[in-house]
Structure formats: C-alpha cells, structure tokens
PyMOL commands that place a pseudoatom at each C-alpha (Angstrom):
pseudoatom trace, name=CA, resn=UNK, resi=1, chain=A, elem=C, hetatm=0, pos=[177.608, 98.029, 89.473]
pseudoatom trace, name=CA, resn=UNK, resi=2, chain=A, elem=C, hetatm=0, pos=[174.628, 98.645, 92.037]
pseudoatom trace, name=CA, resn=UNK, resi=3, chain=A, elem=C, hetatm=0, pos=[171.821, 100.246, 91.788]
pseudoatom trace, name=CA, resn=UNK, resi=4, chain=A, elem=C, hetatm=0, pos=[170.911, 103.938, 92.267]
pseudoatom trace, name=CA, resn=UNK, resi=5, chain=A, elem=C, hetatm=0, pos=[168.526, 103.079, 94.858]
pseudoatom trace, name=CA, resn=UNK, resi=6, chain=A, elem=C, hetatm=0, pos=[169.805, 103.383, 98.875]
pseudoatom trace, name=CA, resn=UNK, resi=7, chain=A, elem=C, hetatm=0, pos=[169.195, 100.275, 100.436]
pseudoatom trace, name=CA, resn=UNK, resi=8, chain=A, elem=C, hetatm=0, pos=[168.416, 99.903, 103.974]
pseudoatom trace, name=CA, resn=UNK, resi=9, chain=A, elem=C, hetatm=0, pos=[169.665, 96.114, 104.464]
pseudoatom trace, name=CA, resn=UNK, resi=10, chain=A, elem=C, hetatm=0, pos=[173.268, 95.652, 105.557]
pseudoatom trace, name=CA, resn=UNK, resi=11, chain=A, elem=C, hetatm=0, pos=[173.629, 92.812, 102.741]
pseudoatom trace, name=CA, resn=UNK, resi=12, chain=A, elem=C, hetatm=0, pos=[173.453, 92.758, 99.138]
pseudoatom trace, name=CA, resn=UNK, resi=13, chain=A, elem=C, hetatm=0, pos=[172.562, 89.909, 96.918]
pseudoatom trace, name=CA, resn=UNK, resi=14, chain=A, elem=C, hetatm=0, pos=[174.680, 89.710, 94.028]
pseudoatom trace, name=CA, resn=UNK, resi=15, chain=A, elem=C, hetatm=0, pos=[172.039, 89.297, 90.864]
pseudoatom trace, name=CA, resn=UNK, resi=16, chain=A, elem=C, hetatm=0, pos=[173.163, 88.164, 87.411]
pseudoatom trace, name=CA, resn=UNK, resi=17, chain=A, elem=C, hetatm=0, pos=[172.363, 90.545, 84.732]
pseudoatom trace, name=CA, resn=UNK, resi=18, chain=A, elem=C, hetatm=0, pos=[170.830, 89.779, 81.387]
pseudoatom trace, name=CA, resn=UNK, resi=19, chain=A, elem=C, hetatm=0, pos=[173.427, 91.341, 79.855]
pseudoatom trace, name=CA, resn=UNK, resi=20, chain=A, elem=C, hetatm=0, pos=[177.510, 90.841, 79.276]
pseudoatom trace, name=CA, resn=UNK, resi=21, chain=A, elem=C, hetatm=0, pos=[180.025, 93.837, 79.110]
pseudoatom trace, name=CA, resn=UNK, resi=22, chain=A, elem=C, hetatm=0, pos=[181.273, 94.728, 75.710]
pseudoatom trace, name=CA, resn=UNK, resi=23, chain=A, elem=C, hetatm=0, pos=[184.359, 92.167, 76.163]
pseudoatom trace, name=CA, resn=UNK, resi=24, chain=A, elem=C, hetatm=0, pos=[181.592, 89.260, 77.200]
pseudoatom trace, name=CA, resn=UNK, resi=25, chain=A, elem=C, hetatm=0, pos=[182.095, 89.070, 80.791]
pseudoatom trace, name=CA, resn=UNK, resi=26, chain=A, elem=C, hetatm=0, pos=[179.336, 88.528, 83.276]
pseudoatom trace, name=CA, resn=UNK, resi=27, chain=A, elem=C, hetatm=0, pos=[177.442, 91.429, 84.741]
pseudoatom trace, name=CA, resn=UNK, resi=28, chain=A, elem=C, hetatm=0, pos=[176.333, 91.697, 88.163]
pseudoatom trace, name=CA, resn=UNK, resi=29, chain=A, elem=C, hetatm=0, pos=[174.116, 94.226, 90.142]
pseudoatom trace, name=CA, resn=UNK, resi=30, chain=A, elem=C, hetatm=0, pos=[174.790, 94.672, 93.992]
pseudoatom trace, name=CA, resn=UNK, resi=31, chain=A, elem=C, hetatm=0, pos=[171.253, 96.003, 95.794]
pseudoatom trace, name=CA, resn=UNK, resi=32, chain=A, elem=C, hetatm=0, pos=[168.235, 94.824, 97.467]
pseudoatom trace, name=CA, resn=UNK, resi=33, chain=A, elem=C, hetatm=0, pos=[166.372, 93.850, 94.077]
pseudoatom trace, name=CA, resn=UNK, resi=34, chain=A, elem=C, hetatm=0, pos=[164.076, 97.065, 93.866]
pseudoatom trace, name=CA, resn=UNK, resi=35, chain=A, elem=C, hetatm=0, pos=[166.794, 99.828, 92.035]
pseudoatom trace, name=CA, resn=UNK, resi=36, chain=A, elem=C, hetatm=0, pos=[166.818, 100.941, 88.596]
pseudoatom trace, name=CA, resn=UNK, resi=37, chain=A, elem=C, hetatm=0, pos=[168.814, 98.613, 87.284]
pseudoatom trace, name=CA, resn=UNK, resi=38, chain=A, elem=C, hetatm=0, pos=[166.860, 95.717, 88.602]
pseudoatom trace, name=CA, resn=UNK, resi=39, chain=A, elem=C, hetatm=0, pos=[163.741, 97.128, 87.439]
pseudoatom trace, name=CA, resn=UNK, resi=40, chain=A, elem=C, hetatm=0, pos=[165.599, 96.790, 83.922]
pseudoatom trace, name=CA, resn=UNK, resi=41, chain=A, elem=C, hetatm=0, pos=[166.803, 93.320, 84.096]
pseudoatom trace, name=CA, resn=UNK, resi=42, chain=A, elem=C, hetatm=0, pos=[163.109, 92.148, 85.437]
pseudoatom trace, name=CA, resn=UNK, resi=43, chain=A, elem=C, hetatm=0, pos=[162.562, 93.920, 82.146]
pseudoatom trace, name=CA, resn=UNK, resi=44, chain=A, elem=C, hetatm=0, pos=[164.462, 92.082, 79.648]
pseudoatom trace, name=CA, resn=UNK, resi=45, chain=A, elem=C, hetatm=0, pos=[164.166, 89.085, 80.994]
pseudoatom trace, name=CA, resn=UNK, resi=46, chain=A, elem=C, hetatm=0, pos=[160.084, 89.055, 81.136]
pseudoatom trace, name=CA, resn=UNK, resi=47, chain=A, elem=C, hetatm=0, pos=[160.633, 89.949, 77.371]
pseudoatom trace, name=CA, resn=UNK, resi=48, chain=A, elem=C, hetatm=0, pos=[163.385, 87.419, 76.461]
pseudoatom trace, name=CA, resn=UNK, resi=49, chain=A, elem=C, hetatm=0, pos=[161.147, 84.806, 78.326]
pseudoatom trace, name=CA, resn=UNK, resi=50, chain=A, elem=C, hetatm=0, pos=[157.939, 86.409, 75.733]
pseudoatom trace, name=CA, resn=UNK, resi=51, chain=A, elem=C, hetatm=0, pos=[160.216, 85.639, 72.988]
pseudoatom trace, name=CA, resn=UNK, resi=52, chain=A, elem=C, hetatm=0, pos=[160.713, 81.986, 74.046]
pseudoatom trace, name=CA, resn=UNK, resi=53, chain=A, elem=C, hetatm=0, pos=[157.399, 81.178, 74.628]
pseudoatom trace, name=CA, resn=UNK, resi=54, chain=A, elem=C, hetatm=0, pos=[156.173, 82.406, 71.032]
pseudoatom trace, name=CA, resn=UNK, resi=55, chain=A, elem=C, hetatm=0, pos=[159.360, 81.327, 69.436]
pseudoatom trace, name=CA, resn=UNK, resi=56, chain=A, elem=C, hetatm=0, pos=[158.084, 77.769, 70.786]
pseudoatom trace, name=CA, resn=UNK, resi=57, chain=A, elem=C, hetatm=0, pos=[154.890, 77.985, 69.502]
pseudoatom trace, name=CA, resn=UNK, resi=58, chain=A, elem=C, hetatm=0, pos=[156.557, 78.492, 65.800]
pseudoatom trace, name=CA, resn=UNK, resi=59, chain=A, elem=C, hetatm=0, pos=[158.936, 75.915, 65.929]
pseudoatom trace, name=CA, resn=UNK, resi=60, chain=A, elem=C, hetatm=0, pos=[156.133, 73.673, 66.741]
pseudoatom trace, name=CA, resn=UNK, resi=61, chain=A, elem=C, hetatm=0, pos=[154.225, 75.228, 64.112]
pseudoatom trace, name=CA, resn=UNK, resi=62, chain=A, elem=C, hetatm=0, pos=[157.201, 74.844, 61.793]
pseudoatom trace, name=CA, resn=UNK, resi=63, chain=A, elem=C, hetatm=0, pos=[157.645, 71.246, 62.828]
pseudoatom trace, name=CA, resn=UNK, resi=64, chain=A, elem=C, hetatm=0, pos=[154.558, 69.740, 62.650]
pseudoatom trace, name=CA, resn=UNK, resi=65, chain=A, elem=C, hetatm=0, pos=[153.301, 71.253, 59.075]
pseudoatom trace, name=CA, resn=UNK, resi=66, chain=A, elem=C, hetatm=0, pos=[156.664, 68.667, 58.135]
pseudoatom trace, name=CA, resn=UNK, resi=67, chain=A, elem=C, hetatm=0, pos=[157.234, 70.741, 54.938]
pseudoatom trace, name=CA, resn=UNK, resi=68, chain=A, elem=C, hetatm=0, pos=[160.207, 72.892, 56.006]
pseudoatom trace, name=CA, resn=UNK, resi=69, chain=A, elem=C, hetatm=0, pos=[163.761, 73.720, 53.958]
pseudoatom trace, name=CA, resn=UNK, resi=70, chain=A, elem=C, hetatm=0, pos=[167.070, 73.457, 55.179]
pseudoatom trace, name=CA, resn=UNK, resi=71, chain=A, elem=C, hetatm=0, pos=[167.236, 77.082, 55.626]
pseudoatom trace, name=CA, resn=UNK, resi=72, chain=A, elem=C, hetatm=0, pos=[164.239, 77.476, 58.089]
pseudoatom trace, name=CA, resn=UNK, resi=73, chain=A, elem=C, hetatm=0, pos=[165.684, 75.056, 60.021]
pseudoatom trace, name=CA, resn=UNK, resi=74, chain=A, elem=C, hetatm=0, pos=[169.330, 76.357, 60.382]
pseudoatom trace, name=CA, resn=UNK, resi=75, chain=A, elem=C, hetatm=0, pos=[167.223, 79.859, 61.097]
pseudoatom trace, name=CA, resn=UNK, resi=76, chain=A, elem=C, hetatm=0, pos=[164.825, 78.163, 63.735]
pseudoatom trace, name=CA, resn=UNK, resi=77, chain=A, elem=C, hetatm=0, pos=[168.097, 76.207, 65.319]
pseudoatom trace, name=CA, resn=UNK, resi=78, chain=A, elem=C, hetatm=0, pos=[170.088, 79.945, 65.558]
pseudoatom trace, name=CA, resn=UNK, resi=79, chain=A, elem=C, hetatm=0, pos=[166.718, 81.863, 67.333]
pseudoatom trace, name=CA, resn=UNK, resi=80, chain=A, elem=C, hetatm=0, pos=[165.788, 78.405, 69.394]
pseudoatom trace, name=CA, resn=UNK, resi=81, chain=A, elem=C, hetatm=0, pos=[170.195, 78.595, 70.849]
pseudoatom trace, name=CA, resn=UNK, resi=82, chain=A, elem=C, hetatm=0, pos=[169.984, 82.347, 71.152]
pseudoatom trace, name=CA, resn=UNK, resi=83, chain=A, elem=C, hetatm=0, pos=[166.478, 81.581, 73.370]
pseudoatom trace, name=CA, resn=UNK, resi=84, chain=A, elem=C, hetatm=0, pos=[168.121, 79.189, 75.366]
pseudoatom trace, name=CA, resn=UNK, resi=85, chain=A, elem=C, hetatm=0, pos=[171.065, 80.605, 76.544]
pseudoatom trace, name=CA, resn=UNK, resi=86, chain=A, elem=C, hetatm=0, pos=[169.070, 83.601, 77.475]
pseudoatom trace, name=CA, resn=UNK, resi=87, chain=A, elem=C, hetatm=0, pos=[166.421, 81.294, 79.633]
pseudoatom trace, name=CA, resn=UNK, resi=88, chain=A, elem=C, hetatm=0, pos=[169.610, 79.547, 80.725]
pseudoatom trace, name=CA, resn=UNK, resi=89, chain=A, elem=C, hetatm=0, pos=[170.952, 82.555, 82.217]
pseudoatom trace, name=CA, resn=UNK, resi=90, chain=A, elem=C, hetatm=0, pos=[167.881, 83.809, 83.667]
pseudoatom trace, name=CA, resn=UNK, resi=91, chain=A, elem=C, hetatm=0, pos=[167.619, 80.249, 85.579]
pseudoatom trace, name=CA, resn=UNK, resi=92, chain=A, elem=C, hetatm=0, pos=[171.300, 80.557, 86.588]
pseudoatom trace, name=CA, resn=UNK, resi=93, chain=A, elem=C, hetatm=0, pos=[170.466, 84.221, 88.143]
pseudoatom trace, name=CA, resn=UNK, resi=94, chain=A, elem=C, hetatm=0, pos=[167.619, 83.446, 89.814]
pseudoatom trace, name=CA, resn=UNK, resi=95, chain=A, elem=C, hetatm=0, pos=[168.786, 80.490, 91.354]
pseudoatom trace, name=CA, resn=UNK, resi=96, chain=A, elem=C, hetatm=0, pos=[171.806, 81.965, 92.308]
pseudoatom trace, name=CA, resn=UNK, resi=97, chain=A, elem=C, hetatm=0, pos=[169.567, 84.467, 94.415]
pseudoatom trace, name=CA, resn=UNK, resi=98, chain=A, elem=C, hetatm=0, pos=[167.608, 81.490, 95.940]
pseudoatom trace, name=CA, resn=UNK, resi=99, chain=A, elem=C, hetatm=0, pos=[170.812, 79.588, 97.041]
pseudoatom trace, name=CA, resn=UNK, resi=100, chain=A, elem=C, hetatm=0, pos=[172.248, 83.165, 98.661]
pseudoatom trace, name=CA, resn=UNK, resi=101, chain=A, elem=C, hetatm=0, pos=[169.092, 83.824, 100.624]
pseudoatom trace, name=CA, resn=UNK, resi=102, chain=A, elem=C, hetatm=0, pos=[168.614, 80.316, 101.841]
pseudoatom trace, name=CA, resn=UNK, resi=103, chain=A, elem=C, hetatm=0, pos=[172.414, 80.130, 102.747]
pseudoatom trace, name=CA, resn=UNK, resi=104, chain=A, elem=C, hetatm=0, pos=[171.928, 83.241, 104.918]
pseudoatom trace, name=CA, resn=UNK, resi=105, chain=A, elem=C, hetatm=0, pos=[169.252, 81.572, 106.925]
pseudoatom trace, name=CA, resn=UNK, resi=106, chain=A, elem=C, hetatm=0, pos=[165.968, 82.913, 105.507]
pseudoatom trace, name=CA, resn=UNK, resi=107, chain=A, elem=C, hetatm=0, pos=[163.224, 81.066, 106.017]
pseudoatom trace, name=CA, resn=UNK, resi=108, chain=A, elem=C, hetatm=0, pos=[161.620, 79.808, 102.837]
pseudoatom trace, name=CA, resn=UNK, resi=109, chain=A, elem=C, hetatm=0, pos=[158.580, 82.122, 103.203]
pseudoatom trace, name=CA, resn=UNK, resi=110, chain=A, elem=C, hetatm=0, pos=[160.302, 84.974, 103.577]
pseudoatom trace, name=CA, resn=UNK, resi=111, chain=A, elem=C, hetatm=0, pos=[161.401, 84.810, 99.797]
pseudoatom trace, name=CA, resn=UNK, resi=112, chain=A, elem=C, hetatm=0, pos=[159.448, 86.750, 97.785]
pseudoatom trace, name=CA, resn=UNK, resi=113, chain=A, elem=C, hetatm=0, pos=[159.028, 87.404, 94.399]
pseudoatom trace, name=CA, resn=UNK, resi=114, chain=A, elem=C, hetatm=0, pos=[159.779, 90.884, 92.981]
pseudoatom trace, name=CA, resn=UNK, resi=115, chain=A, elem=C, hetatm=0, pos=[156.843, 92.944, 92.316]
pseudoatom trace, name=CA, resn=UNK, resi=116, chain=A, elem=C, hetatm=0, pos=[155.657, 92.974, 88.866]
pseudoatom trace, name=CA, resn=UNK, resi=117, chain=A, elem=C, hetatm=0, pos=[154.422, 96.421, 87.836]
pseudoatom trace, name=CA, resn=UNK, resi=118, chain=A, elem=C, hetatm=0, pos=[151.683, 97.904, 85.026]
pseudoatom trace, name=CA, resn=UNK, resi=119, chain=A, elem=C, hetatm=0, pos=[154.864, 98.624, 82.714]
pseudoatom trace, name=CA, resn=UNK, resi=120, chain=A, elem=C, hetatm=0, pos=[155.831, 94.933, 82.550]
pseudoatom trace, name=CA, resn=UNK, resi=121, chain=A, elem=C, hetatm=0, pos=[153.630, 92.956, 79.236]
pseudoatom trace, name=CA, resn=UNK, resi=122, chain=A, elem=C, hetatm=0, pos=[153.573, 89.495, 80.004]
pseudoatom trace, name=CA, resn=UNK, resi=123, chain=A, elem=C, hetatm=0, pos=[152.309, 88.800, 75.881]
pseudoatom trace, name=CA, resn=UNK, resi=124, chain=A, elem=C, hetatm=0, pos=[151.558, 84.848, 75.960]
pseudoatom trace, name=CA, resn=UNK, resi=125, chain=A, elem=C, hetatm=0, pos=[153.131, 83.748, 79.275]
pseudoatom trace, name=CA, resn=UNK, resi=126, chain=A, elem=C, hetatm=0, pos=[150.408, 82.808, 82.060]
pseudoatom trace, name=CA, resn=UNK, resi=127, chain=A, elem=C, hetatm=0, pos=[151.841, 85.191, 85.194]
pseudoatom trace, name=CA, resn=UNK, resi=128, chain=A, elem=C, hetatm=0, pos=[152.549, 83.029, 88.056]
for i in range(1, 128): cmd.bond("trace and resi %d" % i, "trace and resi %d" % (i + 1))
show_as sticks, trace
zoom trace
C-alpha cells in the first residue's frame, strides 16, 4: 500500500501499520510519512497510546484499593495484553523507521518527528 500523496524523495521508508489484513498479516505503508494513510496510523496510534495511559491509571486504581474479584482481574489482564501488543507494535514501527534512516546515512538531527496537527487529542499523555 502507499499513500495517495506524491512524494518528491527517491526513497520510501517502509512504516508498520497499526493495523493487520483480514488474514493477520502485517501491514505496511510505502511514502514519505505525510500521506493519508500516515496521517491515519499517527491517528490510531496517539489513541491506542490514550488508551494505555488511562488503562494504567485503572489498573493501578484497581490494584491498590486490594479488594478486586477474579473476574476484574482476568478483564484487566485481557485490556492490559490487548494494550501491550498495540504499544509493542507501535515501538517496533517506529524503531524500524529510526534504524532505516540512520542506515541510509542521515544524520541524527535530521530526524524529525511527524507533525502533530489540531485534529490529533492527546487526552492524558504529556506531548513530547
């Protein structure tokens, strides 16, 4: 897949998506970082990493009032592995991306960081 957008660099990084295909397989997005489809993955994953951070602050709720049942736990174990396979793979796409451009000789200050714009809602995560 690559995005709708015309690039004007000769090479593409590969990027992870934060989504599989219907039969589980990996998706990738060919592009410069700034297409459509980009956009969207910067999407979900600035909401998946949301959902960690409060999911966190419940099971550290849940844990420290030390008067849960057996079922909040097995529901709070579920959401906590469903979290952290989704931070998992936004770690493994992003770093994926670092090890490309470093590989093809850019300079470490010369990575940058996509821009985030007024449609993305950071709820509960400090912005870096």
């Amino acid at each position: 897949m690559t995005d709708d957008t015309p690039t004007t660099s000769t090479t593409s990084t590969p990027r992870l998506l934060p989504w599989t295909s219907p039969e589980g397989k990996p998706c990738l997005v060919l592009g410069d970082g700034t297409g459509f489809i980009s956009r969207l993955a910067d999407d979900i994953e600035a909401e998946q990493l949301c959902y960690t951070a409060e999911l966190r602050k419940e099971a550290r709720r849940l844990l420290d009032g030390r008067s849960w049942t057996t079922g909040e736990l097995q529901l709070l174990t579920v959401e906590l592995t469903e979290a952290l396979d989704a931070v998992h793979r936004i770690a493994e796409s992003r770093g994926e991306r670092l090890v490309l451009n470093q590989r093809s000789g850019c300079p470490q200050g010369c990575l940058k960081e996509p821009e985030l714009g007024p449609d993305l809602v950071f709820r509960g995560v400090e912005r870096p």
